[in-house]
N, C-alpha and C positions, 0 to 999 in steps of 0.2 A: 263493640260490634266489629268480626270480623267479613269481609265484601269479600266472595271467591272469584269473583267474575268483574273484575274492571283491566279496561287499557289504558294504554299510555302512547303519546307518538303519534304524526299526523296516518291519516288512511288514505288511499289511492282515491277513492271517490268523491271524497267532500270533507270540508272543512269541520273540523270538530272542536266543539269548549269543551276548558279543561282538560286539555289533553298532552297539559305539561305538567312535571311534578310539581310548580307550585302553585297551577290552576288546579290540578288533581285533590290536590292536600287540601286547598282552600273549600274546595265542594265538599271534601271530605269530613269538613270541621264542621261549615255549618250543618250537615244533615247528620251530625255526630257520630259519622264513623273513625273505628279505631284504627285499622289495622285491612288494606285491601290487595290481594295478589294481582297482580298485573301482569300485560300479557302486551307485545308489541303488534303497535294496530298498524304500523308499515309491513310488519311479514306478513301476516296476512293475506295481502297481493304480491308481495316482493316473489321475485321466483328461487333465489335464494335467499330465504329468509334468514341467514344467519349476519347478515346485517343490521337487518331487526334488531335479532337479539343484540348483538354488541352496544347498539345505542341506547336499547334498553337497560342493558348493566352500569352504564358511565351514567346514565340518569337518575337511578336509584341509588347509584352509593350513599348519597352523604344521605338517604332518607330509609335505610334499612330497617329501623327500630320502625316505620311504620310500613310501606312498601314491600309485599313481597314478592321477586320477580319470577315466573314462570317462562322457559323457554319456547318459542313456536320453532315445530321441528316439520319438515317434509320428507316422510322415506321413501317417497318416490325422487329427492333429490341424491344424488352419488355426495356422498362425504358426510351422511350424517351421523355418522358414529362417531368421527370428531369432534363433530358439534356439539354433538351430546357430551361426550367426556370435556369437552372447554366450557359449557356452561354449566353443570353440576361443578367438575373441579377449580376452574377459576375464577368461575362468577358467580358461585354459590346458589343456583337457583335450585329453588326445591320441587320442582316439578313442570312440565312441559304440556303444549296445548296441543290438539291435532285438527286439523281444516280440512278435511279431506275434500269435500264439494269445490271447495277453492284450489287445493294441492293436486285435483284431477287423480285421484286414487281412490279404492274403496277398503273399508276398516279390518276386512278379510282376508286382501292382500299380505301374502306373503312377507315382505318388506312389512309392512306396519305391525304384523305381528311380532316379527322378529324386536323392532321398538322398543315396542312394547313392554317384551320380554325382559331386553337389555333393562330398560328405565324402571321394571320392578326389582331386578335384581340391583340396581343405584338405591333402593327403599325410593322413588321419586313418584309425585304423585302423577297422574297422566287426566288431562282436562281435556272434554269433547264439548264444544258450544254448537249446541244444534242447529243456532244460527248465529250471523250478526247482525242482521239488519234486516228489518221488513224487507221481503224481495218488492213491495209495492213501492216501496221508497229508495230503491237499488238503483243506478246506471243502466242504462240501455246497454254498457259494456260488460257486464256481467252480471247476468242473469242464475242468481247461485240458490239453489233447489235448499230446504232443510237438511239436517241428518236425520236417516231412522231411525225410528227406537228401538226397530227390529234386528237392525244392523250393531248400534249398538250393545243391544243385549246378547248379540253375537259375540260379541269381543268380549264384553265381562267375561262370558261363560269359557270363553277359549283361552285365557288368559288370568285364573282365580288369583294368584300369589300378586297381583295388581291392583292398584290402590285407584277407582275412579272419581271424577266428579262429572255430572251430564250437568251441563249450564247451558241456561237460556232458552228452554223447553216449555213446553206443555202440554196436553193430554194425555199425562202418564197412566192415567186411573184407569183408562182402558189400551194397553200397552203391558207388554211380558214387566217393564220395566218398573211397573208400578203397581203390579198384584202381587199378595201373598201367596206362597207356595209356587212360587212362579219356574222352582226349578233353576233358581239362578244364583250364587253364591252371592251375600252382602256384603260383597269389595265395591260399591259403588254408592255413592248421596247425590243428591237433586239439590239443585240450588234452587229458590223459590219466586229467581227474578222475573217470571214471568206466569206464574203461580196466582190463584185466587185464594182469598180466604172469605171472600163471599159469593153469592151462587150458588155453583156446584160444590164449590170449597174443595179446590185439590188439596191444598195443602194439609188440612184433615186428612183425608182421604188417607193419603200420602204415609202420614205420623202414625195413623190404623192400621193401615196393613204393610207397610216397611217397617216403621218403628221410628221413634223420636229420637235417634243417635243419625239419622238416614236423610235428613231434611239440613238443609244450611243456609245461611243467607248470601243472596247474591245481587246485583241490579245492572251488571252490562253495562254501567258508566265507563265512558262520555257517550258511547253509542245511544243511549238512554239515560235518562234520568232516572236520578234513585227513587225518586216519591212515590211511583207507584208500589215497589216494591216493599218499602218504609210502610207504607201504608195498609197495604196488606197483612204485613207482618203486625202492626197495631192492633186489626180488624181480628187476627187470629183470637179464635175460642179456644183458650189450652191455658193448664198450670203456667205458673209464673217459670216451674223448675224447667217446662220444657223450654217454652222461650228462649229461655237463657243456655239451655244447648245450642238452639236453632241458632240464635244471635249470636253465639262465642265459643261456645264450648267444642260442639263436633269438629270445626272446623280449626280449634287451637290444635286439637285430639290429631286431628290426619295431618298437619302441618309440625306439628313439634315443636310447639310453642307456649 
């Protein structure tokens, strides 16, 4: 099982488990995950986040064969086109996160397109978390809104030759982002960490009218625990074949692995 959505690294607000590579790995084993991209949960709030990343690359070295590190980038910070080219080139990260509701910029923005552009022409994948944490359960010091889906689906579509993943989301099913014929190229998958497979059942939903290469698994650990997501993903009514895209495959597929 491959996780597209976990962090690593303390956060500005509050004290997190597991949020060291060998608390990370140890959650990881017992709820049998293989393989999970990580994202540093100090950039985040850092204002230049490229701190973050550094700490995040000297943390995963000796754990590569499991760990895979995505960069947190700000184009509303001056110098991130260095950044960009030091973590693709020397710290091999395969793709990078965007915060915008934190970064104080919007996905339309000149600068993020630009990014964007650059990191599709790296082949690098570009991750949008629509949130990170209940705003109910947030600091009184930042008070940080969701991403739209509408905004979002803005960027897909202004940017095709770009590889997405929207994590940490839900009500896609009524959302550009999660109809068919929606008018929007299939450069992007959902990751299902905050997904249902019962109720309304998006993740159905989801696999119907996107397609079963479109859906991945994810669960926003340490910010979350995996089990709901685990669980979900069990509750799924679907082929064994699809599962095992959702669980490993799509996301070996956009990773290169």
């Amino acid at each position: 099982m491959i996780d597209v959505s976990a962090h690593l690294g303390p956060f500005a607000f509050r004290r997190l488990r597991h949020s060291t590579p060998s608390g990370l790995l140890a959650l990881m084993d017992r709820k049998r995950i293989d393989k999970a991209v990580v994202g540093s949960a100090a950039a985040i709030a850092y204002r230049n986040s490229q701190a973050g990343n550094e700490d995040l690359a000297a943390e995963v070295k000796p754990h590569r064969d499991r760990l895979i590190p995505f960069a947190v980038l700000n184009p509303a910070y001056a110098g991130w086109e260095d950044d960009l080219k030091i973590c693709h080139e020397s710290y091999g990260m395969k793709g990078l996160r965007l915060y915008p509701r934190w970064h104080n910029y919007r996905l339309a923005d000149p600068p993020c397109l630009e990014l964007v552009r650059v990191a599709a022409e790296r082949g690098l994948l570009v991750s949008i978390p629509i949130r990170v944490e209940d705003r109910r359960q947030g600091s009184w010091l930042a008070d940080i809104p969701d991403v739209g889906h509408d905004e979002i689906a803005t960027l897909v579509k202004s940017v095709p030759r770009a590889k997405f993943i929207v994590a940490n989301g839900n009500g896609f099913a009524g959302s550009p982002l999660g109809k068919a014929n929606n008018g929007l190229p299939p450069n992007y998958v959902i990751d299902l960490a905050r997904l249902s497979a019962e109720g309304g059942n998006e993740i159905g939903q989801l696999l119907a009218s996107l397609g079963e290469d479109r859906v991945v698994f994810g669960s926003g650990m340490p910010f979350q625990y995996p089990d709901p997501a685990l669980l979900n993903f069990d509750l799924l009514d679907a082929p064994e074949k699809v599962k095992e895209r959702i669980r490993h495959g799509n996301a070996a597929r956009l990773l290169g692995i």
